[in-house]
N, C-alpha and C positions, 0 to 999 in steps of 0.2 A: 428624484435621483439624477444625478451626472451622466453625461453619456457614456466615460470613458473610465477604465480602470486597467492597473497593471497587477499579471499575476507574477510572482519570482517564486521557482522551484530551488534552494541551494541546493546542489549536490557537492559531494568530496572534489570531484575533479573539474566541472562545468558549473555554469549558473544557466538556468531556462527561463528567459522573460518572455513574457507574452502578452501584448496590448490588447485590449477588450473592449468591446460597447459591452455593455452592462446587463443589456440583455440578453446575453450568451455568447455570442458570436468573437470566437479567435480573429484578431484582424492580420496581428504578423508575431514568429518568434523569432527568437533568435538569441545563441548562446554567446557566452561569456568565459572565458578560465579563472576559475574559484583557487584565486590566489590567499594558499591557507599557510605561506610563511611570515612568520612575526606574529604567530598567536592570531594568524586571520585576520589582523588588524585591517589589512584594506578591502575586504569582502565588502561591506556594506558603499563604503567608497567609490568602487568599483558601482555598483548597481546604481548607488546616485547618479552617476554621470552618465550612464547607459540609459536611464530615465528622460533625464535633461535631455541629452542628446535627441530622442526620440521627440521629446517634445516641439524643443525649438524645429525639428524637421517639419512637424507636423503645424508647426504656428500654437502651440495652446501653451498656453497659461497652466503654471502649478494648480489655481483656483478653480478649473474644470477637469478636473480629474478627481473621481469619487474615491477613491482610494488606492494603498497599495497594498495586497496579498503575501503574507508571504511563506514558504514551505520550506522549514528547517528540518535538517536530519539529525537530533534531538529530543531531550525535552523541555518545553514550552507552558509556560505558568500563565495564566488570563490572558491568554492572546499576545502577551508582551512581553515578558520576560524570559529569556532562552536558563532555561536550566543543567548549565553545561555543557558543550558539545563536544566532543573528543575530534572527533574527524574534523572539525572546522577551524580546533585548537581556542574555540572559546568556553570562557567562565562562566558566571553567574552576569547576565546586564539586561537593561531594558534595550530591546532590540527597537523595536519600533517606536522607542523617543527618538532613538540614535539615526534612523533612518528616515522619519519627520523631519528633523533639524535638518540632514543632508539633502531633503528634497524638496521643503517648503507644504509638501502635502501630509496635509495633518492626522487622515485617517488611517492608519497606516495599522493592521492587524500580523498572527503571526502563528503557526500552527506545526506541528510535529508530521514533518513531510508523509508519515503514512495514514495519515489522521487526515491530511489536507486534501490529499488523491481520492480518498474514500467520496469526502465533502464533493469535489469534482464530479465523481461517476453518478452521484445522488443527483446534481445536478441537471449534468447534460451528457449523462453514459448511461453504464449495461441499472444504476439505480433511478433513471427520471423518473419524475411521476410519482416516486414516495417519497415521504418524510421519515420514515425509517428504516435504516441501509446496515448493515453490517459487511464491509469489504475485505476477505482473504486473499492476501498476497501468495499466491507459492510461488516461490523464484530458490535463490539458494539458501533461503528459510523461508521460516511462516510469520509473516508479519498481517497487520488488521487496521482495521480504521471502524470505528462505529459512531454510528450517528443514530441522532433518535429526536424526535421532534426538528428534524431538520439544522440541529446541532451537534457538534462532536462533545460526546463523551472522551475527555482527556483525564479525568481520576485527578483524586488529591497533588498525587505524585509523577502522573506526567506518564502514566504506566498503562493507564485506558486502552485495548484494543492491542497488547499483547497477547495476541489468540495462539502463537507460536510455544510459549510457553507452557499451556494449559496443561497438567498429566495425564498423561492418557494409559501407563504403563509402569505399574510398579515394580515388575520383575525385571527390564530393561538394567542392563551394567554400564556398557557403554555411555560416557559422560556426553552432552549437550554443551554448546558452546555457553553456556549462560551458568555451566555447573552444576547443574541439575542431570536428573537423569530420566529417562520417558518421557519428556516431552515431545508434543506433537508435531516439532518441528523435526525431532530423529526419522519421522515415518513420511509423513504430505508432504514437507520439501522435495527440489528437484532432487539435493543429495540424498536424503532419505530415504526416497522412494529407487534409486542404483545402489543403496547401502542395502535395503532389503532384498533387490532381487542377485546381489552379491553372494547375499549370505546363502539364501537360497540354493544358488548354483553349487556351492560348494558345498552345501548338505545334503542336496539332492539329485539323482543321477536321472531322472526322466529326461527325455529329449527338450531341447528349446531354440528357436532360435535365436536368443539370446547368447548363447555359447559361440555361435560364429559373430560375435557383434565384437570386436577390439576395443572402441573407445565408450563404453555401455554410458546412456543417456539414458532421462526418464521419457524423451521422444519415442527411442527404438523398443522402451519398455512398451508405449502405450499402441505404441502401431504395431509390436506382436501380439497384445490382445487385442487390438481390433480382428488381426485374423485368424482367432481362436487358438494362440499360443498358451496351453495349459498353464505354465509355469506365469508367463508375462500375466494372465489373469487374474493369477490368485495373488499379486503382487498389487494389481491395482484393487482388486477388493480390499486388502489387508488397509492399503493407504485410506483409499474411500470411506473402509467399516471408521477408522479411528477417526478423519475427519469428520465425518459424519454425526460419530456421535459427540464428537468435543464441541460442533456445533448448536446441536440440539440442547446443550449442559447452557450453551450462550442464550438459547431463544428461551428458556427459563428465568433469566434474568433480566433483557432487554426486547425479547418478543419482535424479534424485525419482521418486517413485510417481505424484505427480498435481500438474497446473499447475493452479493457480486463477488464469483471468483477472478481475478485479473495474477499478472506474474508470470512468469516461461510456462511453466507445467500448463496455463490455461490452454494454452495453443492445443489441448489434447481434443479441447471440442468438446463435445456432447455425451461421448463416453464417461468423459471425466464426470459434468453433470448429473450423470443419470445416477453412477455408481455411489455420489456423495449423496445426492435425496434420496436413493433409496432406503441406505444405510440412518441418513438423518430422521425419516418416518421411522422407520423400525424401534428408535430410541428416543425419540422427541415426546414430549407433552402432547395430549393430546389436539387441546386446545393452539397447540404450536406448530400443527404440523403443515399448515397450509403455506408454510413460507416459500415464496419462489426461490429458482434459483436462475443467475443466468450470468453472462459472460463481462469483461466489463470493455468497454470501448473506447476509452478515450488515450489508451498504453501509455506512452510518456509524459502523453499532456497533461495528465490528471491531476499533478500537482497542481500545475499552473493556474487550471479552471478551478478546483478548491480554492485555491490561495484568493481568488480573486471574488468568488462568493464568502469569502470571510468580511471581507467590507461590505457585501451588500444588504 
């Protein structure tokens, strides 16, 4: 293997490149503006040259570079073909011929950015050391990334590691951004988890301090039940219980060794932790109950270091 590889995160607004020895190690990053007028047309452009650039600095040759990674926010058909992307304003194309030809570097891989970060944490975060990872996002949904044998499971349709979706609630009215209704993203997300303890407040008159909180976050949610906020705790149960067991529904079918939760809500710590395995044992297989659970560490890099174990 090559010393050296490049990871590329695209995001909506930024591009995240990060050069790598191959053997784990970040050597530098550095962002880029993800220029998405003219249908995205000069996205890839853009990063070839940020490539080259980097290289000529560095003295190397295209021919010593093991590959290029890449993390699209999308979905992504065998590594190479982008299936759409709205937010980047592309179609249907082969992404990594197109970024081959623009860099001379032939290995060029290409993965569904929450699907890539997952690969990352497996790597060299809160999943080293297994080959089978299952990664929950909560941020302002519930997005996933699974891997298994040390590969991403991406599904037929690109759909792989949609954990957000899962139903977890049939009496739910309230619609889900995706159109659906009870899914587990209304409850574990950050917003989900200020939408229930909204509702709460307003059906319930028990004290909290919750009620002197103005701009209600799932932060101030989780630091009043840390200090035995009645109200803020039966709200993080409630999240927990349905996380928990929408989990447990997953390790039925792909059996992971360790959940990495990553995403804003993580920041809650060990609380958070404790609340999802307890809940996940209570309704898990038996057989499936030993899965760890733990935090994930790599935060924004995680595409980067996915993208960049895609070529390895």
């Amino acid at each position: 293997m090559k010393k050296y590889a490049f990871g590329i995160d695209i995001g909506g607004t930024t591009v995240k490149i990060g050069f790598f020895e191959t053997e784990g190690t970040l050597l530098k990053k550095w962002e880029i503006p993800t220029r998405t007028e003219n249908g995205g047309s000069q996205i890839l452009s853009d990063i070839a040259e940020a490539v080259k650039a980097e290289l000529a600095e560095r003295g190397l040759a295209a021919d010593t570079i093991e590959g290029i990674g890449m993390g699209i926010p999308g979905p992504v058909l065998g590594e190479k073909v982008v299936n759409k992307c709205v937010n980047l304003g592309w179609g249907v194309f082969n992404v990594a011929e197109e970024m081959a030809g623009l860099t001379g570097i032939e290995n060029v891989k290409a993965g569904n950015d929450a699907n890539v970060a997952a690969l990352g944490e497996m790597w060299q975060g809160g999943g080293k050391g297994h080959k089978n990872v299952v990664m929950v996002t909560l941020g302002t949904g519930v997005g996933g990334g699974i891997i298994v044998d040390g590969k991403i499971v991406a599904g037929s349709f690109g759909a792989g590691g949609e954990i957000g979706h899962i139903k977890v609630s049939k009496t739910e009215t309230a619609v889900c951004g995706c159109g659906k209704t009870g899914c587990l993203e209304q409850y574990a997300s950050a917003t989900g988890i200020v939408r229930m303890a909204q509702k709460m407040l307003s059906e319930d008159e028990r004290p909290s301090a919750l009620r002197n909180v103005q701009y209600l976050s799932s932060k101030e949610i989780f630091d009043a039940a840390r200090q035995g906020d009645a109200l803020a705790c039966e709200v993080v149960e409630m999240a927990g219980d349905l996380l928990g067991m929408a989990l447990s529904y997953i390790s039925c079918v792909v059996d992971p060794e360790v959940y990495v939760i990553g995403g804003g809500v993580s920041k809650a710590g060990q609380i958070l932790l404790d609340t999802i395995s307890k809940h996940f044992v209570e309704n898990a297989f038996h057989a499936s109950r030993q899965a760890g659970f733990t935090l994930a560490q790599l935060g924004n890099d995680a595409g980067m270091y996915g993208a960049v174990k895609l070529v390895l």
